[in-house]
TILO-501160 format. One record per residue (C-alpha): x, y, z. Coordinates in steps of 0.05 Angstrom, whole numbers, plus 32768, in hexadecimal, padded with zeros to 4 digits. Layout:
TILO-501160
XYZ ...
***
This chain:
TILO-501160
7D4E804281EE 7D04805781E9 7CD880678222 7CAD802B8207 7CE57FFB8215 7CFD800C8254 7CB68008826F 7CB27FC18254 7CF67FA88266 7CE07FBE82AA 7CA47F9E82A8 7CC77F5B828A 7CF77F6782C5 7CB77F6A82F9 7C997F2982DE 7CE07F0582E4 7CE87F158326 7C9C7F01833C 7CA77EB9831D 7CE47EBA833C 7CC67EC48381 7C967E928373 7CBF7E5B8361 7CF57E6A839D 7CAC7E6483C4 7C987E2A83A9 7CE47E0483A6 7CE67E2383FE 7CA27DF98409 7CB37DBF83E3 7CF37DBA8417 7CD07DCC845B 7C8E7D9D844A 7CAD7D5D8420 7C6E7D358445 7C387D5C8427 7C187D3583FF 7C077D4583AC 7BC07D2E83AD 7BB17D5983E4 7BD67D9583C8 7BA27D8F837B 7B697D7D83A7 7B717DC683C0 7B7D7DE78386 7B4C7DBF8358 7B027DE2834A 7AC37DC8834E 7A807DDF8333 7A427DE3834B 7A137DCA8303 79C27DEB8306 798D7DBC82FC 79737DE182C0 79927E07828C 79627E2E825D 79637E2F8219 79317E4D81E4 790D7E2181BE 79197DE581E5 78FF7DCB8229 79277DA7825B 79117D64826A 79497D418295 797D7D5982C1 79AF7D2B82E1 79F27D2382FD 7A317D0182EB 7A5D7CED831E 7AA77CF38320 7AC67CB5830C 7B137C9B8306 7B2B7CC582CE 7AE37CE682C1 7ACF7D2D82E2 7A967D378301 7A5C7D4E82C9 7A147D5782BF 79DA7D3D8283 79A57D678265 79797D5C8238 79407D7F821B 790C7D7D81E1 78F37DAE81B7 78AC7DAB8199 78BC7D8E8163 78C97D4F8196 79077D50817C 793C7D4781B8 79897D5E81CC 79BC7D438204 79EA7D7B8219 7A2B7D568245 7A537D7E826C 7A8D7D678293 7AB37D9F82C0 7B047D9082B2 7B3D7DAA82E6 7B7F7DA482C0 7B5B7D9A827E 7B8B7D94823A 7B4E7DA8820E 7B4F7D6A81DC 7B0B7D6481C8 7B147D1E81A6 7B2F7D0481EC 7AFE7D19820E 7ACD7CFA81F0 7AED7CBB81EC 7AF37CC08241 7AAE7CD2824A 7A9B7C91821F 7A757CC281DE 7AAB7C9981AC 7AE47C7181AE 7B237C898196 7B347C9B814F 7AEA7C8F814C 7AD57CCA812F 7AED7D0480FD 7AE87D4B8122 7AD97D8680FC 7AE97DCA811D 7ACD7E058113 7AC37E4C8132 7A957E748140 7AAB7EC1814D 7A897ECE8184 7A8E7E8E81A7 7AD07E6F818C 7AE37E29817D 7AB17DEE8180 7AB97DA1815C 7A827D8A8130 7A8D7D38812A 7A527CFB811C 7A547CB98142 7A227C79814F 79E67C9F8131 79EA7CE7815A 7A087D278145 7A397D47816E 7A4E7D9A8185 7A8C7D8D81AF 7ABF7DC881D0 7ADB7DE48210 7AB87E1E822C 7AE97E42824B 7AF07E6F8293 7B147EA6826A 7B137EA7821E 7AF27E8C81EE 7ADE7E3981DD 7B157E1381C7 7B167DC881A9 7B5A7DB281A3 7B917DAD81D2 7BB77DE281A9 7B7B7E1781B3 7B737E0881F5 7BB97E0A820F 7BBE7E4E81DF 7B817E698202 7B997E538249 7BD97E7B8242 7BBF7EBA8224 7B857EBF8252 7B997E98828B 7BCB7EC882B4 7BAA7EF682E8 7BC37F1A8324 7B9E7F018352 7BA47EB58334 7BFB7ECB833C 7BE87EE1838C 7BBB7EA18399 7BF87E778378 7C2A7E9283A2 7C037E7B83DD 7BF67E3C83CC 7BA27E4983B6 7BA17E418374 7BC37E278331 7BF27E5B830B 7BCA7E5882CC 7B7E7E4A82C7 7B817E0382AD 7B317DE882AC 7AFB7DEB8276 7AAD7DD58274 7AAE7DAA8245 7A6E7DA28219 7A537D6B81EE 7A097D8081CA 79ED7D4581A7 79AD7D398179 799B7CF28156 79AC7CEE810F 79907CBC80E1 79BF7C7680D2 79C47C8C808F 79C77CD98098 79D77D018051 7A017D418056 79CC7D748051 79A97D508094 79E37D4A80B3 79F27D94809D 79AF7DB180BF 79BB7D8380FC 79FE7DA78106 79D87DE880FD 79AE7DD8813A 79E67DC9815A 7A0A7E0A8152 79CC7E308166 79BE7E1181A7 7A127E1681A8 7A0A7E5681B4 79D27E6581E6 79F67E25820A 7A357E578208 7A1D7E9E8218 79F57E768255 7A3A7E5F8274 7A727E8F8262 7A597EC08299 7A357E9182C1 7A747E5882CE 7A9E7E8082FB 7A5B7E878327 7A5C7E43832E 7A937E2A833F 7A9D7E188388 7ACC7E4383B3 
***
């Protein structure tokens, strides 16, 4: 036996254990507090964020900033839009998601952009970045994805849960679980929807440069937040 695989069975034997722990913590306070109640327990552990009023992006100038309150079902989000000088205009959605499943085409149908089976994602990825859906619906062009605490975009449920696991795991996230602060595994995403009006009868060379525009303010939108969210968020 190598001196390679000794020091990972050990390590495999570490991690065990530390699971272990927690779940014989976890099963111990289930038994001595049966009262305490669930709700309470996610409103703990569930994030908030605190959105700016203004965002800046080149090229473009920031004409409304508002809100969106947390309804049943919907977290709690914020609208901008700007204009550029061409006077032509873009809405930029974000909605901050605890527990998120990083289905882009659900999302969209909560947050009442299009009703299901509605629309026809197309995903695509950007290096840099990572995954984003491009997708067309009741005359506006759409950039969809989850922009992630750790990792890179994702825009389907299989991305997202692949990018949870792989990037989700910290030590101090395994302390703060043990004690009840936090979740195991980082579970919540911004999600982004950037919009621009498309003609009714939009050809695919339009609709092409439209989703060019898209991806370029994509990625300001992205390098803005990735080291900014964590900031944000409430403690």
């Amino acid at each position: 036996m190598t001196l390679t695989t000794k020091r990972w069975q050990t390590i495999r034997i570490g991690v065990c254990a530390l699971l272990l722990a927690g779940i014989l913590v976890e099963t111990g306070r289930a038994l001595l507090m049966p009262t305490v109640d669930k709700n309470k327990i996610a409103a703990t552990t569930a994030k908030a964020i605190q959105f700016p009023a203004k965002i800046p992006l080149s090229d473009w100038q920031l004409v409304n900033s508002k809100s969106i309150e947390a309804s049943e079902g919907k977290a709690v989000g914020h609208l901008y839009q700007y204009r550029n000088q061409d006077n032509n205009t873009v809405d930029i959605q974000v909605h901050y998601e605890n527990y998120a499943e990083g289905n882009i085409a659900r999302l969209m149908m909560i947050h009442g952009i299009a009703p299901p089976a509605s629309t026809v994602l197309t995903i695509k990825e950007q290096y840099r970045t990572g995954f984003y859906a491009l997708t067309s619906y009741n005359n506006r062009a759409y950039l969809s994805a989850c922009i992630n605490p750790v990792g890179k975009s994702t825009a389907t449920s299989e991305q997202f849960t692949k990018n949870k696991y792989e990037h989700g795991f910290s030590f101090p996230r395994t302390l703060g679980w043990f004690a009840g602060l936090n979740d195991l595994v980082d579970a919540h995403c911004l999600w982004t929807a950037i919009s621009i009006p498309i003609p009714v009868n939009v050809d695919e060379a339009l609709l092409a440069e439209k989703y060019q525009t898209l991806e370029t303010i994509w990625s300001q939108w992205y390098d803005w937040w990735q080291p900014n969210m964590k900031k944000l968020e409430a403690q």
